[in-house]
C-alpha positions in Angstrom: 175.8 -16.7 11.8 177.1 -17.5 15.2 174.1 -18.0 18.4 175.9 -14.7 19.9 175.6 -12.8 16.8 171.8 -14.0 16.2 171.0 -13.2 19.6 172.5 -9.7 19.7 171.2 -8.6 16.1 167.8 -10.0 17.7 167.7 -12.8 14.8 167.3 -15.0 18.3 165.7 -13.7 21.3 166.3 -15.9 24.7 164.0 -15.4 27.2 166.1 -15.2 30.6 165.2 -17.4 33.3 163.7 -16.0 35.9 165.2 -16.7 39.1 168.4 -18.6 40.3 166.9 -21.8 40.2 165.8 -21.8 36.4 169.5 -20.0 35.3 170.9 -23.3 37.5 168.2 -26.0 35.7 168.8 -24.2 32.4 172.3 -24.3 32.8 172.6 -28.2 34.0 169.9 -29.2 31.2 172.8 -27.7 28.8 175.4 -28.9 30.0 174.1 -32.0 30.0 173.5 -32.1 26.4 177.1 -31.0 25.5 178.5 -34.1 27.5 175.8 -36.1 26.1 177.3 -35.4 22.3 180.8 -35.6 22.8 180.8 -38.4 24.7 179.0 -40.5 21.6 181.1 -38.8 19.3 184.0 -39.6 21.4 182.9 -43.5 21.4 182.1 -42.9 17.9 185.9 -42.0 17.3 187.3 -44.2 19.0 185.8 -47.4 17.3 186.7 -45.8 14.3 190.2 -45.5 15.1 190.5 -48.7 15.7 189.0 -50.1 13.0 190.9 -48.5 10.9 194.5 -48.8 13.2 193.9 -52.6 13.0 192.5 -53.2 9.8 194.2 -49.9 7.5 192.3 -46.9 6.8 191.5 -47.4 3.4 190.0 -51.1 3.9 187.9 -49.2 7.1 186.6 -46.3 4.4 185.9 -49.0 1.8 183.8 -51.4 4.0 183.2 -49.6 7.6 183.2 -46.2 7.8 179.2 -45.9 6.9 177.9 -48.1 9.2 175.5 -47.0 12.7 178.4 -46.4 15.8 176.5 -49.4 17.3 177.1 -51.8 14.4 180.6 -50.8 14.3 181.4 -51.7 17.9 179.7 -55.2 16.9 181.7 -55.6 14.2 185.0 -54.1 14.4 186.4 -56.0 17.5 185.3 -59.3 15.8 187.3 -58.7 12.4 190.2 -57.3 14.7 190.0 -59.8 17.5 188.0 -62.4 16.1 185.8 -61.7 19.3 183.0 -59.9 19.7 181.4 -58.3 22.5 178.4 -59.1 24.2 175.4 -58.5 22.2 173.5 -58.5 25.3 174.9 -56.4 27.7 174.0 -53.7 29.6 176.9 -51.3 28.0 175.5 -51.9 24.2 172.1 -50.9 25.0 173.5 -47.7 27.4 175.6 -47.1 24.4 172.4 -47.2 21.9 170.5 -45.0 24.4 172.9 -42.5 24.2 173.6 -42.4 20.9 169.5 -42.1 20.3 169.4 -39.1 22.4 172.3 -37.8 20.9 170.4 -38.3 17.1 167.2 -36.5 19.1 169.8 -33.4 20.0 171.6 -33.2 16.2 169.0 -34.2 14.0 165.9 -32.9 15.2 162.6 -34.2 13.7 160.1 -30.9 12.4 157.0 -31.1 13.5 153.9 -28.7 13.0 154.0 -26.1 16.3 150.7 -25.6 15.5 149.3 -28.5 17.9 151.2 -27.1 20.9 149.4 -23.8 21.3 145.7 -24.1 21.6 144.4 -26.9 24.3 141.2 -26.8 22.4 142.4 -28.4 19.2 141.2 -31.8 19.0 144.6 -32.2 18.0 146.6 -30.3 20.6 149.4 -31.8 22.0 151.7 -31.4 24.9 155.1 -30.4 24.6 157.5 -32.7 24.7 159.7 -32.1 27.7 163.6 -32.7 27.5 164.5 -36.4 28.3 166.5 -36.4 31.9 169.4 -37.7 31.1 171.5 -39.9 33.8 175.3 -39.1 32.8 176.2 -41.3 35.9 175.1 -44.1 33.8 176.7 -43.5 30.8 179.9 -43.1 32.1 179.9 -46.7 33.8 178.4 -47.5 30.2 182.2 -46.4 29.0 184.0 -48.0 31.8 182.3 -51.3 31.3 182.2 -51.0 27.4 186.0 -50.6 27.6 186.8 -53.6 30.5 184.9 -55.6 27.9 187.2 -54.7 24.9 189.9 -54.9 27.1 188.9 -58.8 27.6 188.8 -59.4 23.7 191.9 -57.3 23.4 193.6 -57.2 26.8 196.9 -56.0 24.7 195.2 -52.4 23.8 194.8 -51.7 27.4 191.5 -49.5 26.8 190.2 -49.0 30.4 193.7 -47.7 31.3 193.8 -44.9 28.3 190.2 -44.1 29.0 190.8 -43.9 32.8 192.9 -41.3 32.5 190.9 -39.3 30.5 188.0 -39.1 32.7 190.2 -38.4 35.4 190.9 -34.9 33.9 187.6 -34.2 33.7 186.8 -35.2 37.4 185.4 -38.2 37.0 186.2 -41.1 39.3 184.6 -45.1 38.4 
């Protein structure tokens, strides 16, 4: 069932914000989000399109295609290049920040909603509130991530293809 059929059959009920300011937040917050999932799944496309351009689809399948997004960008480039990129840098752990919140959004952990409704429990806990999420960041994350590759493999030209792209989409680094 769609999230516009649930919420007119009343499967769903959404409270409206209430006032300007709230529709605005609300509206940010989600938007946020979206970005924040296709931009890992972009990255998460990418690596695996060129593992498996470099090193032949069946080969990537076999031996690559199960391993974390973050592995893969350790490992891929090396087999490919015989370099690898940074293990250190500040790109690899903005990339493993975003993919954790991106693992937070599509695979939610369940937890007892019991805890968050009376403050008397001894075991009442506060709700957690949405991680702030700084999409500034992660798109120099990209553009660095991608000067790097283009250093181990300045024949791909990978900021130049990704440039492009975030130029549609109004974003100038």
């Amino acid at each position: 069932m769609t999230e516009n059929k649930a919420l007119k059959t009343g499967v769903i009920k959404r409270l409206p914000p209430s006032n300007d300011f709230d529709q605005l937040t609300y509206s940010y917050d989600k938007e946020e989000y979206i970005t924040c999932v296709f931009l890992s799944l972009f990255l998460e496309g990418f690596i695996n399109d060129f593992g498996g351009s470099h090193l032949g689809d069946e080969y990537f399948r076999k031996h690559l295609e199960r391993m974390e997004t973050i592995s893969k960008y350790q490992v891929i480039p090396r087999l490919v290049t015989g370099k690898e990129l940074k293990g250190d840098s500040q790109h690899l752990a903005r990339l493993k920040e975003l993919i954790k919140i991106r693992n937070g959004i599509v695979h939610p952990k369940s937890e007892d909603g019991y805890q968050y409704t009376i403050p008397s429990l001894p075991n009442f806990k506060e709700p957690k509130r949405s991680q702030k999420l700084n999409l500034k960041a992660f798109f120099v994350m990209l553009k660095d991530l991608f000067l790097e590759l283009n250093e181990i493999d300045p024949t791909a030209h990978h900021p130049d293809h990704i440039r492009k792209y975030l130029v549609k989409v109004g974003v100038e680094l």
